[in-house]
C-alpha positions in Angstrom: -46.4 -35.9 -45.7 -44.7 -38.0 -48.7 -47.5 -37.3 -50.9 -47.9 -33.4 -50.1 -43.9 -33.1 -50.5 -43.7 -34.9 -53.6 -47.0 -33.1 -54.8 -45.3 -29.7 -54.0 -42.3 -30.4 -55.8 -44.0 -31.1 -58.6 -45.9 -28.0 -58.5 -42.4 -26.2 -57.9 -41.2 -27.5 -61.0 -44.2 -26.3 -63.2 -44.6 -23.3 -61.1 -40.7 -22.2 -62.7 -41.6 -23.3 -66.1 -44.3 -21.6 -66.8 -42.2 -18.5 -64.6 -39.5 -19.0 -67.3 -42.3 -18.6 -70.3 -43.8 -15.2 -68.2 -40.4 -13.4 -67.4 -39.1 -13.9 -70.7 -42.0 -12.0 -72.2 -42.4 -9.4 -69.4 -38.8 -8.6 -69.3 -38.7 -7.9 -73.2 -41.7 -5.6 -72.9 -44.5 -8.4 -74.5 -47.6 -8.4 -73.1 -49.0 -11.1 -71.2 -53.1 -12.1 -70.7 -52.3 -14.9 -67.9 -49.8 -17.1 -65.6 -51.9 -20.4 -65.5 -51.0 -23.3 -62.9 -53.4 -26.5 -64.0 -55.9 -26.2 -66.4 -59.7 -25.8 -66.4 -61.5 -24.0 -64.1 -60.3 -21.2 -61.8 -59.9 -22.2 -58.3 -58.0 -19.1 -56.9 -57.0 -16.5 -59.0 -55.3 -12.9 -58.7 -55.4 -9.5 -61.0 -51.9 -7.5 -61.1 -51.1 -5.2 -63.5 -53.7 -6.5 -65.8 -52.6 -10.1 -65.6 -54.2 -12.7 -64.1 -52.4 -15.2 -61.8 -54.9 -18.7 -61.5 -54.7 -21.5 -60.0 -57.1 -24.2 -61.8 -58.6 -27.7 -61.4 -57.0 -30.0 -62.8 -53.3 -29.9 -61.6 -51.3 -31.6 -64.1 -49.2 -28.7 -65.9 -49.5 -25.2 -66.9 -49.7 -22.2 -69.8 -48.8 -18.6 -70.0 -51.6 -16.7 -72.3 -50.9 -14.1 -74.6 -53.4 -11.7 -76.0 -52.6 -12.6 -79.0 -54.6 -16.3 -78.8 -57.7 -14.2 -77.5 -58.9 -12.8 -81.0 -61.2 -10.5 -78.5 -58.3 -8.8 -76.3 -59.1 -5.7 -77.4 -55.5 -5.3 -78.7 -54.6 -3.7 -82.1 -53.3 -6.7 -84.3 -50.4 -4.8 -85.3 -49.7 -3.5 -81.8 -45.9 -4.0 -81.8 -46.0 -5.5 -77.9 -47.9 -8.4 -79.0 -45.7 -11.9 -79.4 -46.4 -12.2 -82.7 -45.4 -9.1 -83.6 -42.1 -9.5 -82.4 -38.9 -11.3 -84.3 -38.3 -14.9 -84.5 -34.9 -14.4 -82.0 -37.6 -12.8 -79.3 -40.4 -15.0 -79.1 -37.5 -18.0 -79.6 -36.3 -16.8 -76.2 -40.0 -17.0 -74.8 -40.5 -20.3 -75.7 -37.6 -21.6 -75.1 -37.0 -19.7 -71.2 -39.3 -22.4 -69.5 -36.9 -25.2 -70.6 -33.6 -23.2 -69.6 -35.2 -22.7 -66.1 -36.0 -26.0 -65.2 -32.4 -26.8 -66.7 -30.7 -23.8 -63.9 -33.7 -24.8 -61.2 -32.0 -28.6 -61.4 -28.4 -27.2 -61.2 -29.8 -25.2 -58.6 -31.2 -27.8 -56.3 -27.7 -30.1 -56.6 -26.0 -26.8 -55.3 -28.9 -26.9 -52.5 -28.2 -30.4 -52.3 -24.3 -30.2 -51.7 -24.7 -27.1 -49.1 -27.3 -29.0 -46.8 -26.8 -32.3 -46.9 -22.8 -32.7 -48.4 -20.8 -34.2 -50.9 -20.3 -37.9 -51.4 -17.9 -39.7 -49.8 -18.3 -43.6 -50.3 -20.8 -46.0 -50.0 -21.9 -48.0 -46.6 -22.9 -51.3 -48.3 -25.5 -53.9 -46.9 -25.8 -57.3 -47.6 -27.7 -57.8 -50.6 -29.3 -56.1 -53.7 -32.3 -53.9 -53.7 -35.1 -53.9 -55.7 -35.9 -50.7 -57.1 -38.3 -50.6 -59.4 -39.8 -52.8 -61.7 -42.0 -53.3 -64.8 -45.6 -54.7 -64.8 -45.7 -57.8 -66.8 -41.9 -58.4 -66.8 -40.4 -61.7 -65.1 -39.5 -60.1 -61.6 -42.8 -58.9 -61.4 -45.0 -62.1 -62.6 -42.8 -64.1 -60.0 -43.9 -62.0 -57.1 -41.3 -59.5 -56.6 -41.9 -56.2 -54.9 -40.3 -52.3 -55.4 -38.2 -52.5 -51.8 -37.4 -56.3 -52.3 -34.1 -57.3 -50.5 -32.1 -60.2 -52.6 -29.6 -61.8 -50.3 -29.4 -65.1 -51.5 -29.2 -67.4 -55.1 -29.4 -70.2 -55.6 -28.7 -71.5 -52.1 -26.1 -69.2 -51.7 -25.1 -65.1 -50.0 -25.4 -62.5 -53.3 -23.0 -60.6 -50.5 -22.5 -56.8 -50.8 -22.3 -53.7 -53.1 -21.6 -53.7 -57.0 -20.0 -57.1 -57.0 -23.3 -58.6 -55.5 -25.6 -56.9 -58.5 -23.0 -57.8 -60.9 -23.3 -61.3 -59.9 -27.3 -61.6 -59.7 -27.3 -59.3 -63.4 -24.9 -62.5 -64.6 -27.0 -65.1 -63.4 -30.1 -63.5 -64.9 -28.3 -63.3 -68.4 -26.9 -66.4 -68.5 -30.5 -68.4 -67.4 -33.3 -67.2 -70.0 -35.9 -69.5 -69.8 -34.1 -70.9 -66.7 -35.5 -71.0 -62.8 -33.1 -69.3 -60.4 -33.8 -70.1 -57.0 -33.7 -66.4 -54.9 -33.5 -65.5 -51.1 -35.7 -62.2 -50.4 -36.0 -60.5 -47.4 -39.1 -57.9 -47.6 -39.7 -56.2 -44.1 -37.5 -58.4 -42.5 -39.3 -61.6 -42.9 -37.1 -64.3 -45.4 -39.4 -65.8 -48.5 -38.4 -67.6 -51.3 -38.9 -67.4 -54.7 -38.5 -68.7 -58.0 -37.7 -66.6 -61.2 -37.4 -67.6 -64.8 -35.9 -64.8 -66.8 -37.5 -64.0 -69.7 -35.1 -64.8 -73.2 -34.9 -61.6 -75.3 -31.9 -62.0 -78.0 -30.7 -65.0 -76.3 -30.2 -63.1 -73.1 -32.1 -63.4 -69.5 -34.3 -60.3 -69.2 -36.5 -60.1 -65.5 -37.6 -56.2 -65.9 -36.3 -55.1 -62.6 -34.4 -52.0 -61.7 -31.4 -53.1 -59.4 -28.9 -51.6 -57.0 -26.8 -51.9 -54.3 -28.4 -51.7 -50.8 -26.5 -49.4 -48.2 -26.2 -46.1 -47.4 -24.3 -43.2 -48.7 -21.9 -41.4 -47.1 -21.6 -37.7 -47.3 -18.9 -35.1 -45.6 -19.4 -31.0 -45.9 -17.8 -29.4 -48.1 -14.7 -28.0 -48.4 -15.3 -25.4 -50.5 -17.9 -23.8 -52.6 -15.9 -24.4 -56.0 -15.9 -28.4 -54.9 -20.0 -28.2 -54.4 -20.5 -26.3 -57.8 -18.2 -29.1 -59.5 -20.2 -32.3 -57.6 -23.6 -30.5 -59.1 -22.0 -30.1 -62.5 -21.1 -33.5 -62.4 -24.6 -34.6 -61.1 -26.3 -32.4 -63.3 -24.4 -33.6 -66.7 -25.1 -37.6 -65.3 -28.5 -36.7 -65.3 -28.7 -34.9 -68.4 -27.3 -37.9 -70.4 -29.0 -40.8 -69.2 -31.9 -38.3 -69.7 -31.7 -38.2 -73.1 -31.0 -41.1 -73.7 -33.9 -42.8 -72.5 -35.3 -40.6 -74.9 -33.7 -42.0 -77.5 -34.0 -45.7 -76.7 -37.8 -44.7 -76.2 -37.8 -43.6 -79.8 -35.3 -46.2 -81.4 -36.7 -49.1 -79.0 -40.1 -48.3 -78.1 -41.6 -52.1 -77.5 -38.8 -52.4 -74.9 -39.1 -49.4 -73.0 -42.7 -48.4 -73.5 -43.9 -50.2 -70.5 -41.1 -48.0 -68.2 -42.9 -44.6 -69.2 -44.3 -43.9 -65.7 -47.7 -41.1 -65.4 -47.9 -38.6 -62.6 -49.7 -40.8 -60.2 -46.6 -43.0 -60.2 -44.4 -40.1 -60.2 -46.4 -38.5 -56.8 -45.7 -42.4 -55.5 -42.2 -42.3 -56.1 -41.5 -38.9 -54.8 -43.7 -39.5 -52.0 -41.3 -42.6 -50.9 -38.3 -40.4 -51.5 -39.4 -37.9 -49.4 -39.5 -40.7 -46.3 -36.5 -41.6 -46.9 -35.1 -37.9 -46.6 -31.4 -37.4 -47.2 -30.7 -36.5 -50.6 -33.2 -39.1 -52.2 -35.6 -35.9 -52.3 -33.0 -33.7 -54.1 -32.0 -35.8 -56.6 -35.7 -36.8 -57.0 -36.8 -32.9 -58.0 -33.5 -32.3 -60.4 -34.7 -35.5 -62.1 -38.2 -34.5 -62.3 -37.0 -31.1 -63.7 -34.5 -32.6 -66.1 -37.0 -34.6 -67.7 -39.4 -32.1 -68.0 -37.1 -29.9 -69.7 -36.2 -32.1 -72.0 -39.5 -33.6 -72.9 -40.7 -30.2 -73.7 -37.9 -30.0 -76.2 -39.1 -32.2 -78.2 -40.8 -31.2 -81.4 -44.1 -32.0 -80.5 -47.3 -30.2 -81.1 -48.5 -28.4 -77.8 -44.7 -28.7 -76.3 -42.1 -25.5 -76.1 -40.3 -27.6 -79.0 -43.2 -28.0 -81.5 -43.7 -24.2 -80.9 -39.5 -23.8 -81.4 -39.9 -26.0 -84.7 -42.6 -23.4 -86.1 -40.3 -20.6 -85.3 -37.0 -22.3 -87.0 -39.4 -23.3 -90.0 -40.7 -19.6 -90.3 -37.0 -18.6 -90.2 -36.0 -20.4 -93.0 -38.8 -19.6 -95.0 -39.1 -16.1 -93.8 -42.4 -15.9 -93.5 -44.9 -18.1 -90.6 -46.5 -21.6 -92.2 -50.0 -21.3 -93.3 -52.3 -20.8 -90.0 -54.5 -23.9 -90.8 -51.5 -26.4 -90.9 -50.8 -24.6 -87.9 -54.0 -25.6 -86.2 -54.0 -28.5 -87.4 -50.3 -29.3 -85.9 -51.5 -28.4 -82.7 -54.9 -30.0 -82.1 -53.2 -33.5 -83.5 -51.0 -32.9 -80.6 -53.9 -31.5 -77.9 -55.8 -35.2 -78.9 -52.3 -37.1 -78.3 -51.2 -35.7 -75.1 -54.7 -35.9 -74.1 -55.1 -40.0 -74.6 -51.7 -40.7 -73.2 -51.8 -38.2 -70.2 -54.7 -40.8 -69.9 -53.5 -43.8 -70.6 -50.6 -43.3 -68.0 -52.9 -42.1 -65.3 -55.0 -45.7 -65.9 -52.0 -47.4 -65.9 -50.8 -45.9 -62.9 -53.2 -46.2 -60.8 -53.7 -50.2 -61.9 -50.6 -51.0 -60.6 -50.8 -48.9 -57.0 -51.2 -51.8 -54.3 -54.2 -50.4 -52.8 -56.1 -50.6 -56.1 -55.3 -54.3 -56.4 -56.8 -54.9 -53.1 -59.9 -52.8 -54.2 -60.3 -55.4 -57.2 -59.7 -58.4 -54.9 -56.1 -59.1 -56.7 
């Protein structure tokens, strides 16, 4: 059931974007050929009001089609309804709607979030720091380390509880690069032993874990509903900024953060975990998911809502649309990149999923 929930919400999410694209264009009158989920073959598909609604094969992602990419439509070229007839403000607002609804779809599911399950109210910590996440070839992972990892001990001695107990295992890893650190981990209640050496980056231990505090939260209804809009503004901003700027690290700092870019395979693993742990894991989870779509398609890439937003802008300030074969040329660059890495992350995904390993006798 984790994989089919996290599958769905990941459907949900391109399901809205691509809605955003459609109701844009319908609502200013522009015509529309299609309402794509997937792409490549149909699978299921549906005719209403000459537009067809299709599910396809391959499920990663989704388009809205306009008549005016089928040069046989049937359409006059200068038929005023067609998206390129229309001004640079107009078909702006199409290609920009699918990013404002995932935007409002996240703020929307923190609402959700605050009505069903509550708004925070402290923390109940556990002993120890959890191991959330952590990257292939860094030191946590080469020592044996596993996602779900329970660190109660160093160096002969209690981590004990909450923030002060990452804070002091964080210190201890910065202060020891090149250095073993002797650690107590309890995974599924059984007590093993390891030995980590921190990796030296700038002088500083690095081990290429994601770490937090192991407990529970607590949660209390609300109040009111101005105190649930305010905790999902809040949520919704935190998650907005650290967003973007994993963004920007990823461009300023590539080598470093590279190896965190997680594919959809790892995504559906994630979200499938989540969803066992129920609570609000699988709320946050999908505002996430939806906040980082949103802002990747803003970026001014070819075949992304921001490339198409740069063309636009460019054409504005020129006042007239960039030659059609630099065009073309933009966007298959783009169709080629997007391509390889939606492969490369897929391979790299599934390399690092535990039943895989045992496949290949690791």
């Amino acid at each position: 059931m984790g994989v089919l929930s996290a599958l769905a919400i990941l459907a949900l999410l391109i399901v809205v974007h691509e809605a955003g694209h459609f109701f844009a264009a319908v609502w200013q009158g522009i015509r529309v050929t299609s309402f794509n989920v997937g792409f490549g073959p149909v699978v299921l598909e549906r005719r209403s009001r000459g537009v067809q609604f299709a599910l396809r094969a391959i499920p990663f992602g989704g388009y809205v089609a306009f008549p005016d990419d089928d040069p046989e439509s049937g359409f006059d070229p200068k038929d005023p309804d067609l998206l390129k007839n229309r001004s640079v403000v107009q078909r702006a607002l199409v290609i920009s709607a699918g990013v404002i609804a995932n935007l409002l779809l996240a703020l929307a599911v923190l609402c959700a979030q605050g009505i069903l399950v509550g708004i925070p109210a402290g923390f109940n910590a556990g002993s120890g720091v959890l191991v959330v996440a952590l990257q292939p070839e860094g030191a946590a992972a080469l020592a044996g380390l596993e996602a779900g990892d329970l660190v109660v001990g160093l160096g002969g001695k209690s981590l004990g509880a909450g923030t002060n107990a990452v804070q002091q295992l964080v210190e201890a890893v910065k202060n020891s690069p090149n250095q073993p650190l002797a650690l107590e981990v309890n995974r599924n209640g059984v007590s093993t032993s390891f030995k980590l050496i921190p990796a030296s980056q700038s002088g500083s231990g690095r081990i290429g874990a994601q770490l937090q505090p192991d407990g529970d939260e607590i949660y209390r209804r609300a109040h009111n509903p101005l105190e649930i809009w305010q905790q999902a503004q809040r949520e919704f901003s935190q998650i907005l900024r650290r967003t973007i700027s994993g963004f920007v690290a990823l461009a300023t700092n590539f080598g470093e953060t590279a190896p965190q870019i997680s594919g959809p395979v790892k995504i559906v693993e994630m979200g499938a975990k989540l969803a066992q742990q129920g609570g609000s894991s699988l709320f946050l989870f999908t505002a996430l998911i939806s906040v980082n779509l949103a802002v990747l398609n803003s970026l001014p890439l070819p075949m992304l809502d921001g490339g198409q937003f740069l063309f636009l802008l460019l054409e504005g300030l020129r006042g007239k649309p960039l030659p059609e074969r630099l065009q073309l040329a933009f966007t298959q660059s783009g169709l080629l990149l997007l391509l390889g890495l939606s492969v490369v992350l897929i391979v790299k995904d599934t390399s690092q999923l535990a039943f895989v390993q045992q496949l290949l006798g690791r």
